[in-house]
C-alpha positions as CSV (number, residue, x, y, z in Angstrom):
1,X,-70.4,-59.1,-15.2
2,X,-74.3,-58.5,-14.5
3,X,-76.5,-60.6,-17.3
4,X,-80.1,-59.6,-16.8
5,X,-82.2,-61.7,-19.6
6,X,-85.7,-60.9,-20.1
7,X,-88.5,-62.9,-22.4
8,X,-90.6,-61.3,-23.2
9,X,-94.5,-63.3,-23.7
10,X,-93.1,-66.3,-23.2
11,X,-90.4,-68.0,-20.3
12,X,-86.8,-68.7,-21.1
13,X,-85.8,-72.1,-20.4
14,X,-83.1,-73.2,-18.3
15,X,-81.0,-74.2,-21.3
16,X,-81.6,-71.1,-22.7
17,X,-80.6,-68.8,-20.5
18,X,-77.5,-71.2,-19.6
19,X,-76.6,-70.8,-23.3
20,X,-76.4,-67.1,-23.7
21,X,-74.9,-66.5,-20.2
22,X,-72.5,-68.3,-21.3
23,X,-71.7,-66.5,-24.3
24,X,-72.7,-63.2,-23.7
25,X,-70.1,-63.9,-20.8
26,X,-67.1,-64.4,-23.4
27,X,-67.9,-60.9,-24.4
28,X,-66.4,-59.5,-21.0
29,X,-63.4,-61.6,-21.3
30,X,-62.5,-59.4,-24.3
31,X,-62.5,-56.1,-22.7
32,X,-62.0,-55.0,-19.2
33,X,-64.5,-52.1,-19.1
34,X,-67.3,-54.4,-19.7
35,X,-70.1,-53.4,-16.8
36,X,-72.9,-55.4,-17.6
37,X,-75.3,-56.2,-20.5
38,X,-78.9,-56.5,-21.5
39,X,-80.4,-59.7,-23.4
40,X,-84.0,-59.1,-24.3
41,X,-85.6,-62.7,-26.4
42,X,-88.9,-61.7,-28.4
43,X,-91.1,-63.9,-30.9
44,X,-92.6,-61.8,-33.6
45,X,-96.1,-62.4,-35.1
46,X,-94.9,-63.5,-38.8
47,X,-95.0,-67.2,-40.5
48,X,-92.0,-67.1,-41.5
49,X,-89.7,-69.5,-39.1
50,X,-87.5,-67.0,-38.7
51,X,-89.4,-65.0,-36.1
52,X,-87.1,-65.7,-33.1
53,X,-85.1,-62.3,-32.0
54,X,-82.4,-61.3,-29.8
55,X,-81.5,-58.1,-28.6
56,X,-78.4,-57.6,-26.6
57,X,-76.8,-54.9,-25.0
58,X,-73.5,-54.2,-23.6
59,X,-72.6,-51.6,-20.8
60,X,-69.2,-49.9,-21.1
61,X,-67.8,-47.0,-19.7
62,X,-69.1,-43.6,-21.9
63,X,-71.2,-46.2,-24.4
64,X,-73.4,-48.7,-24.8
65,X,-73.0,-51.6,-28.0
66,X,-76.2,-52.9,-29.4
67,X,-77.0,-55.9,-31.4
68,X,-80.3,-57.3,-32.9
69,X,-80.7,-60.8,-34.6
70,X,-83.5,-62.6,-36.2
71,X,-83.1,-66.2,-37.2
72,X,-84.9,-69.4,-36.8
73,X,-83.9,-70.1,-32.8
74,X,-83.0,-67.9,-30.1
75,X,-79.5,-69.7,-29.8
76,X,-78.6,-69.1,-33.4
77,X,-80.0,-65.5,-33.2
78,X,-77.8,-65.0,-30.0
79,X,-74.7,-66.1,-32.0
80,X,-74.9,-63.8,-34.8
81,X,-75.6,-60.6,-32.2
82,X,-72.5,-61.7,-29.9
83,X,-70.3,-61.9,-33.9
84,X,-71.5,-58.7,-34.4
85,X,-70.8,-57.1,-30.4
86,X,-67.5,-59.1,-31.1
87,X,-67.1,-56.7,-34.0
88,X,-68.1,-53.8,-32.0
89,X,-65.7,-54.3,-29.0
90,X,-62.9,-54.7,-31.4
91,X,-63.5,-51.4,-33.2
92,X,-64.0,-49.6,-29.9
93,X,-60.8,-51.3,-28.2
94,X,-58.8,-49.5,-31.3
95,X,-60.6,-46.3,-31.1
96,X,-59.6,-45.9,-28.1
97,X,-56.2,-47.1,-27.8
98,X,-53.7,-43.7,-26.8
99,X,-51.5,-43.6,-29.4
């Protein structure tokens, strides 16, 4: 499966990207149809410490699943989106299922 990550204003570190290809590759191992996904890693302008988001999107055949996250690192942010796709690819797997 094709992972392209982007940072945006800032550069992804080696761990980093290790990390979420990692787990974003677990996704693929759920469902075949699984073409490729999307990470996108932004740092919003707030004071909160929670200003660390991930946006990931998955590429299937007729849709695309989308999850966005905002926590205090971009690991922990990744986690919670790749719950939620987790969510999504189970949903999909029985909407589709011929019965």
């Amino acid at each position: 499966m094709q992972i392209n990550i982007n940072s945006v204003h800032f550069k992804a570190d080696r761990k980093l990207t290790d990390f979420i290809n990692d787990k974003v590759e677990k996704l693929s191992s759920m469902y075949e149809g699984v073409l490729g996904s999307d990470v996108t890693l932004k740092l919003e302008n707030t004071e909160t410490p929670e200003n660390k988001i991930a946006e990931i999107r998955i590429f299937i055949r007729g849709n695309d699943l989308y999850a966005k996250k905002q926590c205090k690192t971009f690991e922990e942010a990744t986690d919670t989106a790749v719950d939620a796709l987790k969510r999504q690819i189970s949903k999909y797997k029985n909407k589709i299922k011929p019965r």
